[in-house]
N, C-alpha and C positions, 0 to 999 in steps of 0.2 A: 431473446433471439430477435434476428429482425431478417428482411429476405433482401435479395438480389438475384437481379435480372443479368444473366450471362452475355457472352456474343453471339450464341448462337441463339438467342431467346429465350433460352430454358429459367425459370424461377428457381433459384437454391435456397433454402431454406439455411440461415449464417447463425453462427453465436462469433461477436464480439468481442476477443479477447487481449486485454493489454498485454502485451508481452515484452517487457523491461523498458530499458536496457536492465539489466542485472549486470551488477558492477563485482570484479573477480576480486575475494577479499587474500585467500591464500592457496596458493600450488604445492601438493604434497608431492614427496617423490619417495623413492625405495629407500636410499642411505639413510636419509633423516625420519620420516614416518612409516616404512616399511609398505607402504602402498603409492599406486599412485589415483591423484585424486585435486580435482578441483573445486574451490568454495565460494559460490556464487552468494553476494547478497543482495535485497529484492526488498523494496517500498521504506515508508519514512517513518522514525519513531523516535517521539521526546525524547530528548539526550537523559533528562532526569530520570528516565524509567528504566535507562540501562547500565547493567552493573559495572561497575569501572574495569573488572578483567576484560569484557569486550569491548567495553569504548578501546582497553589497550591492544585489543585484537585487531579491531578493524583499521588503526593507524588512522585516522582524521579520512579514510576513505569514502565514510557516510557512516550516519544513524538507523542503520538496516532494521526491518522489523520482522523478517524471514533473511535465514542464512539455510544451505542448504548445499550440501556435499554431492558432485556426482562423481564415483570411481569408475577410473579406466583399465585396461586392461595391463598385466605387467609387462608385456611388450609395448605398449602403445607409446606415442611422442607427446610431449605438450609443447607446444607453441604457443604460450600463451604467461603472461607475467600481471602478477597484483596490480591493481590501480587500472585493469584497461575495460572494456567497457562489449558484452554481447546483446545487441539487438534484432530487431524484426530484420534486417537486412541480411542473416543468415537462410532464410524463408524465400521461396519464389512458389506464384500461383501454380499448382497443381503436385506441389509435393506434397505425400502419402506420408502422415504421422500417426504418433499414438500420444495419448493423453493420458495421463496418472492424476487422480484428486483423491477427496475423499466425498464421497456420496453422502448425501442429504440424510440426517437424520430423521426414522420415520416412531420411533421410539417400540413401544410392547404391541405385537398384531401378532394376530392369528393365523393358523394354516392358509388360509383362501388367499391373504393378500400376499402373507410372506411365501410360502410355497406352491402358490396357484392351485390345491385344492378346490377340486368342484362342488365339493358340500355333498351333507347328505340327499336325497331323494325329498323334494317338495309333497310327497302325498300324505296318504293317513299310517297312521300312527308314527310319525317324528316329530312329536313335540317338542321345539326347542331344542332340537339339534341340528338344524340347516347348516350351520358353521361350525359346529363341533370337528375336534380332529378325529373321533370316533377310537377305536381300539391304538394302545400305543406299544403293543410286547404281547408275546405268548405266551402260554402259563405255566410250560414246564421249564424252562431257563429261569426265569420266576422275578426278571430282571429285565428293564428296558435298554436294549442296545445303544452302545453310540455311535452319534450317527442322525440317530431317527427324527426326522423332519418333524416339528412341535412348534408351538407356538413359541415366540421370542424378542428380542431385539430386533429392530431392523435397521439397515441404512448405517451412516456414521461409521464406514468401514473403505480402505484403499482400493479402489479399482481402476483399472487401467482398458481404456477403449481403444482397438485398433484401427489402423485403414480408415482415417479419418483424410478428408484431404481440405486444402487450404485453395480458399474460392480466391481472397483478393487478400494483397497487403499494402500497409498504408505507413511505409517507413516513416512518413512526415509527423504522426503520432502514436505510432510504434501500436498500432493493432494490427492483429492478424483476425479473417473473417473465416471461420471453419465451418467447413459445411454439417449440417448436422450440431446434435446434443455435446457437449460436456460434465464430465462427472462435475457435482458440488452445486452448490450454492453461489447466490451472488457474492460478491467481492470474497469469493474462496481460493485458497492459492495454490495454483496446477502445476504439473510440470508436463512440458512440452519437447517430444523425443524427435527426430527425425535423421534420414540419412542425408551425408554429406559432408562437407567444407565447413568450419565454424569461423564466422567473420567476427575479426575484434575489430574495436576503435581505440582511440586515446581516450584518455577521460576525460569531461567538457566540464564547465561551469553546472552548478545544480539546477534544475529547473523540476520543478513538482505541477505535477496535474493529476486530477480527479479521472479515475478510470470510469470510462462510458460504457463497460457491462462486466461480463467474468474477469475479474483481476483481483489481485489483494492491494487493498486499499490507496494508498497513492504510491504512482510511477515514479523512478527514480531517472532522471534524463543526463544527471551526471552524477559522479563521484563527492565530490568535494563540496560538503556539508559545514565544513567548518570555517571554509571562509565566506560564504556566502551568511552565515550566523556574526561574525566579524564584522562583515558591511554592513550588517542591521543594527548592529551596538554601534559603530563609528556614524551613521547615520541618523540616528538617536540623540548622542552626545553631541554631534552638530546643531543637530534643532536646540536643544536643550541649552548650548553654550548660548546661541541667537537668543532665544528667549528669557536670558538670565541679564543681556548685552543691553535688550531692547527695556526691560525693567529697571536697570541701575539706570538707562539713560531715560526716563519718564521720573524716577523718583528723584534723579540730578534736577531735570527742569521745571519739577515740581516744588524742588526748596530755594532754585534762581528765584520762581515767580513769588516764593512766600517772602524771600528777605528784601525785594523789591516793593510788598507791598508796604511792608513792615514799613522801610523806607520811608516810602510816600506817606502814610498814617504819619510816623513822625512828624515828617517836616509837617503835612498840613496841622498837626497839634501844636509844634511851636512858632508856626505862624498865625496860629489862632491866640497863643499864652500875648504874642506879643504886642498884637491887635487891642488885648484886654486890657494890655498893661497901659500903653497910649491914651486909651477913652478914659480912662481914669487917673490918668497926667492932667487931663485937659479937663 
């Protein structure tokens, strides 16, 4: 979390969060899937890691590493087609949202932390049951209810917080500043509800960046994953052609200057045989 200062001077207390663009992978409707429903995907993941039925899903859209349906209602409209692109530009400061994650894993705790139990009585005679959950069922049912608050699991469970509102947005790197907590952990992946207009774009060139607090791992800033992986291979193969170009042409001028010297060695030995041959004429 980190703060900001308002216009009116007041301190908000912000979390950080990347929010997409999330690229629209498919639009379901009633005739063909019996609902309707749209499939957003969301941050970047080695093509090797994903199974080839969804590389054939996402159509060269991107290497998504969260996909995630939200349904509409059966009267509602979609205005909206694969390949186009939802960002923070949806958002304006002081819209009221709600947030859905999954909460922080806190693992096996006891009544006090997980159900706010006040313990037993600190005096004499509780030995070693300050935190105990104390009685858990009555004796003539001769069975514990369900239901009854006991020690457990905690955390690592869907929750959804309301009435959140949205301090500042920063279309230029697609975070949104929210006042207040979000469920989850760091680079956890949220979803973000709000009313209103949903603004698409086209789909742009890829560009990935490192999320700077709650997001799921890197931002997707366009669609189109596969050519941008093309320019890195045709970029590669350029260097790689140069560097094969500049080697034949060293190893060329390195056998000019051997058969030059060769050359020279010669003539200077039969100019020397011939020298020999003279002084011992004479």
């Amino acid at each position: 979390m980190t703060q900001i200062f308002q216009p009116d001077g007041m301190l908000a207390p912000v979390t950080a969060v990347q929010a997409g663009p999330c690229a629209v992978v498919q639009v379901k409707n009633i005739e063909k899937d019996g609902y309707l429903a749209v499939q957003f995907g969301y941050g970047e993941k080695n093509k090797k890691n994903i199974a080839k039925p969804q590389q054939g899903h996402y159509k060269e859209s991107g290497n998504f590493k969260y996909l995630r349906e939200m349904r509409l209602p059966p009267d509602g409209k979609i205005d909206i087609k694969a390949g186009q692109l939802v960002d923070v530009t949806s958002f304006e400061e002081g819209d009221i949202i709600s947030i859905t994650g999954i909460s922080k894993g806190r693992g096996f705790q006891g009544v006090v932390k997980r159900h706010h139990f006040h313990g037993a009585p600190a005096s004499h005679g509780h030995k070693d049951q300050l935190r105990h959950s104390g009685s858990v069922g009555p004796k003539g049912p001769a069975h514990v209810f369900k239901g009854t608050r006991m020690g457990g699991q905690m955390g690592d469970e869907q929750i959804t917080i309301k009435n959140l509102e949205i301090i500042k947005v920063d279309a230029e790197n697609n975070i949104l500043y929210i006042k207040g907590a979000v469920p989850g952990a760091r680079n956890g992946l949220i979803i973000i509800k709000g009313e209103g207009e949903l603004k698409v774009t086209e789909s742009k060139k890829l560009e990935v960046t490192r999320p700077t607090a709650h997001s799921g791992a890197y931002a997707l800033s366009g669609a189109d994953a596969g050519s941008e992986k093309k320019e890195r291979e045709k970029i590669f193969n350029d260097e790689l052609k140069m560097t094969n170009e500049n080697k034949e042409e060293i190893e060329k001028l390195s056998n000019d200057e051997a058969r030059m010297t060769n050359e020279e060695n010669k003539k200077i030995t039969d100019e020397e045989s011939e020298s020999s041959a003279d002084e011992a004429k004479k």
